[in-house]
C-alpha positions in Angstrom: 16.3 -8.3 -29.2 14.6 -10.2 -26.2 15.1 -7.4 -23.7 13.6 -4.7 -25.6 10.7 -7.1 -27.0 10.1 -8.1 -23.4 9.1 -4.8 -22.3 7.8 -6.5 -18.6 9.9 -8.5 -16.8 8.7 -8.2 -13.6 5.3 -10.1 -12.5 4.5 -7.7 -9.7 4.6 -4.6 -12.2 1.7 -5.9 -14.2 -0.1 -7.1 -11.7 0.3 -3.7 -9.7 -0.9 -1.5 -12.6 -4.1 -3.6 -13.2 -4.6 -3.0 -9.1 -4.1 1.0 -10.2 -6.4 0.5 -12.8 -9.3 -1.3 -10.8 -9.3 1.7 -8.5 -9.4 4.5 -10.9 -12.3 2.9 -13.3 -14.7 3.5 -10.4 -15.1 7.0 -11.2 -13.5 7.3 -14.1 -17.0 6.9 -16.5 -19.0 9.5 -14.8 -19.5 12.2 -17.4 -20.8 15.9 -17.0 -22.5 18.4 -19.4 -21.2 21.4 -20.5 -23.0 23.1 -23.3 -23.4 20.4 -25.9 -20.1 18.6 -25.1 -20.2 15.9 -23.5 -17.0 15.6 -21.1 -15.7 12.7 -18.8 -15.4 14.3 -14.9 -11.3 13.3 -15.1 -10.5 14.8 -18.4 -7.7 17.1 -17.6 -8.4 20.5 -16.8 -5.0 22.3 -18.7 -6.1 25.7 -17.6 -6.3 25.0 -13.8 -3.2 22.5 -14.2 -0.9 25.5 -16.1 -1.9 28.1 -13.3 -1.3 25.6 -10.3 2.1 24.0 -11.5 3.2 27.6 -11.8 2.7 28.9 -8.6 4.9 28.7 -5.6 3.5 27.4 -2.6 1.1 25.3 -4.5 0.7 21.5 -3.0 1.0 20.9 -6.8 3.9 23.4 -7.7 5.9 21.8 -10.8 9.6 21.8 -9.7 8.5 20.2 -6.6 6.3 17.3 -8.2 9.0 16.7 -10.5 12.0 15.9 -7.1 9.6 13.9 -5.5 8.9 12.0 -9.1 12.5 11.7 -9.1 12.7 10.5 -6.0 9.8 8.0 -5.9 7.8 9.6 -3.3 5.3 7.2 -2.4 3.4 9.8 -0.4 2.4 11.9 -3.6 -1.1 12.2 -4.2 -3.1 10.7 -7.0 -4.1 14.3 -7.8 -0.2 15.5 -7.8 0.6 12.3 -10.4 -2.2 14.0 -12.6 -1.4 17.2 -12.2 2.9 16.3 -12.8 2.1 14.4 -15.7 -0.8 16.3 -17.4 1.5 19.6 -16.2 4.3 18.5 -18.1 2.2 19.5 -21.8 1.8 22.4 -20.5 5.6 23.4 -20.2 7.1 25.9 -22.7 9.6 23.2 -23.2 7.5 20.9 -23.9 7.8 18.3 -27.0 5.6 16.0 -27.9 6.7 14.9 -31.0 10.6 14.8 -29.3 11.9 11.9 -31.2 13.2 8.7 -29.2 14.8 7.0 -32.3 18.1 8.5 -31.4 17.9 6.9 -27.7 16.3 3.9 -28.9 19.0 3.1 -31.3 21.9 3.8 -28.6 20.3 1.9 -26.4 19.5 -1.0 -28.9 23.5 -1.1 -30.0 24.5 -1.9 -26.2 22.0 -4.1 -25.6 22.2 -6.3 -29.1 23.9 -9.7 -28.5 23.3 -12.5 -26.3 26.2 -11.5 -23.4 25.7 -8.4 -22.3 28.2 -7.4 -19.1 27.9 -4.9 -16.4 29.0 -2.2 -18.6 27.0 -2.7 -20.9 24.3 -2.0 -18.9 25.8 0.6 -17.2 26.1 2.7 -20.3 22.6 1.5 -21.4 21.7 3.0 -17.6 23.3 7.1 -19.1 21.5 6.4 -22.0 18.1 5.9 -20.5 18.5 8.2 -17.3 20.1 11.0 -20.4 16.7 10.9 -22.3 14.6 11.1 -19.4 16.4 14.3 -18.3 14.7 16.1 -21.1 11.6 13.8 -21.1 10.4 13.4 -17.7 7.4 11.6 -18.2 8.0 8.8 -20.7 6.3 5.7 -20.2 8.0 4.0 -22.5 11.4 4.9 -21.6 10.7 4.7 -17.6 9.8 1.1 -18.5 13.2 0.6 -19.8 15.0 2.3 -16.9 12.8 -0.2 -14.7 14.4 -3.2 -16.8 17.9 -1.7 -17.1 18.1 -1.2 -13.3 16.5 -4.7 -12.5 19.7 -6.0 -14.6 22.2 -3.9 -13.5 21.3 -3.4 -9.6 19.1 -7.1 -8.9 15.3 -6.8 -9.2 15.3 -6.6 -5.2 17.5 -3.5 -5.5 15.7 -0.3 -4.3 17.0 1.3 -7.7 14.7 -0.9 -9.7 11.6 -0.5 -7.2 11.9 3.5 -7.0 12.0 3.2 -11.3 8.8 0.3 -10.8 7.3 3.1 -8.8 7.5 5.7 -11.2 6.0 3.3 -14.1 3.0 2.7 -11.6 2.9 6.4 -11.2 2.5 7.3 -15.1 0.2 4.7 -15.9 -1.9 5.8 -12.7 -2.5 9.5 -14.3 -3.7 8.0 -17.7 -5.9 5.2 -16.2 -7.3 8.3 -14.4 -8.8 9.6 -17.4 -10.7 7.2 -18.3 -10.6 3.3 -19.5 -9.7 3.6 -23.3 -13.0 1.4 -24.3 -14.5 4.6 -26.2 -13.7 7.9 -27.4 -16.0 9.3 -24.0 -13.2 7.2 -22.0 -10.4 7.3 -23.9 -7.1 7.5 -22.1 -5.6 10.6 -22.2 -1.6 11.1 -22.9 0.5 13.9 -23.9 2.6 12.1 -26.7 1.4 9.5 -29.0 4.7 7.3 -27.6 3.2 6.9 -24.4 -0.3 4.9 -26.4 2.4 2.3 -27.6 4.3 2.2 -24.5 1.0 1.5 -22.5 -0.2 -1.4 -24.7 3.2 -3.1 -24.6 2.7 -3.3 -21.0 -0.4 -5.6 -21.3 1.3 -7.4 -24.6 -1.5 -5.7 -26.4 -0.7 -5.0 -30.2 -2.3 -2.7 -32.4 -3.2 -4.0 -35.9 -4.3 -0.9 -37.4 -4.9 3.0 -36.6 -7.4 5.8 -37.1 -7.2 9.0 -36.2 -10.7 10.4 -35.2 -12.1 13.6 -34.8 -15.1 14.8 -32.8 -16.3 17.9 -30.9 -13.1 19.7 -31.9 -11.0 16.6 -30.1 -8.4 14.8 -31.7 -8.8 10.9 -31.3 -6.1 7.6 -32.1 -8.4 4.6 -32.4 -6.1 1.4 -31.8 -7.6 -1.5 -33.5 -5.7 -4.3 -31.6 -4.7 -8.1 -32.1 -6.6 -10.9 -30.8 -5.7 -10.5 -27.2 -6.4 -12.2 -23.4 -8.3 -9.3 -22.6 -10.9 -9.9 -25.5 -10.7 -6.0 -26.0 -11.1 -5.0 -30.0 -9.9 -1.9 -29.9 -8.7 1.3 -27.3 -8.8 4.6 -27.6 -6.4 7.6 -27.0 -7.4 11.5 -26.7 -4.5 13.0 -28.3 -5.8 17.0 -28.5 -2.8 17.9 -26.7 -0.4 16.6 -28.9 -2.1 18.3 -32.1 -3.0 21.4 -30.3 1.4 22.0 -29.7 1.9 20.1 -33.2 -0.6 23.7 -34.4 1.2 26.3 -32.5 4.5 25.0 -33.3 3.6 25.5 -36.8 2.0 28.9 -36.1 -1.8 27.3 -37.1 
């Protein structure tokens, strides 16, 4: 289906996120020591995130980060994106593996066929905005409200630039983490979906996957398509996601 294939259809959004990502990569490859692990200085710190997010009065409190998400508040702080999204894992509601298939196949059935009217992208509007209800934070599915609201409001609308805002957001919090060349930069997300949803932003595709291990971190190597970028491969710390995948199973 052409909408969902074209994940991007707005110029400014790709063009935005590469501006996002520029500014984080200057710091982003600095690494510390601690002990014999070595540690890049953005990797998130889930300790400090789980105690700030929890307490009241704190700049990075989690109900509050999570209204001013909603509402597109252009004055949150890089800091507050990473400590919302990172903050989010650390939830006792949170689900990484929370499956999207269900959503993806409502939303797939209104969308299929080549005249689509205003309802039909009204209902494919409930079924994105339903989702993110219980999934906040993802990517993937904020890129689809993004498109959804561009064709149902006008890409001018101030629906579709408070959901391009939030896209920029997301991305901004894992490009803070590092640049995804190696496993010392590797970008950091919460749920494998999120690794997908970011490569279909740059029209990157992966080829083949390996799932690494190293220093007691959990790795997904992406060995990618020949791409504009010239990049062979990117790299995704995925500890979180096995760390609830063990306690979930009692491990």
């Amino acid at each position: 289906m052409r909408y969902l294939k074209s994940i991007v259809t707005v110029v400014f959004l790709s063009m935005a996120v590469l501006l996002v990502f520029d500014s984080c990569s200057t710091s982003k490859k600095t690494a510390t020591r601690k002990g014999d692990a070595s540690i890049t200085a953005n990797t998130p710190d889930y300790k400090r995130i789980k105690k700030e997010i929890n307490t009241k009065g704190s700049e990075f409190y989690y109900p509050e980060l999570l209204r001013r998400f909603e509402a597109a508040d252009t004055t949150l702080t890089a800091e507050q994106i990473h400590y919302f999204y990172y903050g989010t894992a650390t939830r006792p509601e949170f689900d990484p593996f929370q499956s999207e298939h269900v959503a993806y196949a409502l939303l797939k059935e209104e969308l299929k066929g080549d005249t689509l009217t205003e309802e039909n992208w009204k209902q494919a509007a409930e079924i994105v905005e339903k989702y993110l209800d219980e999934d906040p934070t993802n990517l993937g599915f904020h890129i689809y409200k993004q498109n959804v609201y561009s064709e149902l409001y006008g890409e001018e609308s101030e629906e579709a630039y408070n959901a391009y805002i939030q896209v920029v957001m997301l991305y901004s919090a894992i490009a803070s983490t590092g640049d995804g060349e190696s496993q010392e930069t590797a970008f950091h997300v919460i749920c494998v979906s999120d690794e997908y949803a970011l490569m279909r932003m740059f029209g990157l595709s992966p080829k083949s996957q390996a799932l690494l291990e190293k220093k007691g971190r959990s790795y997904d190597r992406m060995d990618l398509e020949e791409n504009e970028y010239g990049l062979e491969a990117l790299y995704f710390d995925i500890t979180v996601s096995f760390e609830a995948m063990n306690k979930m199973f009692g491990h």
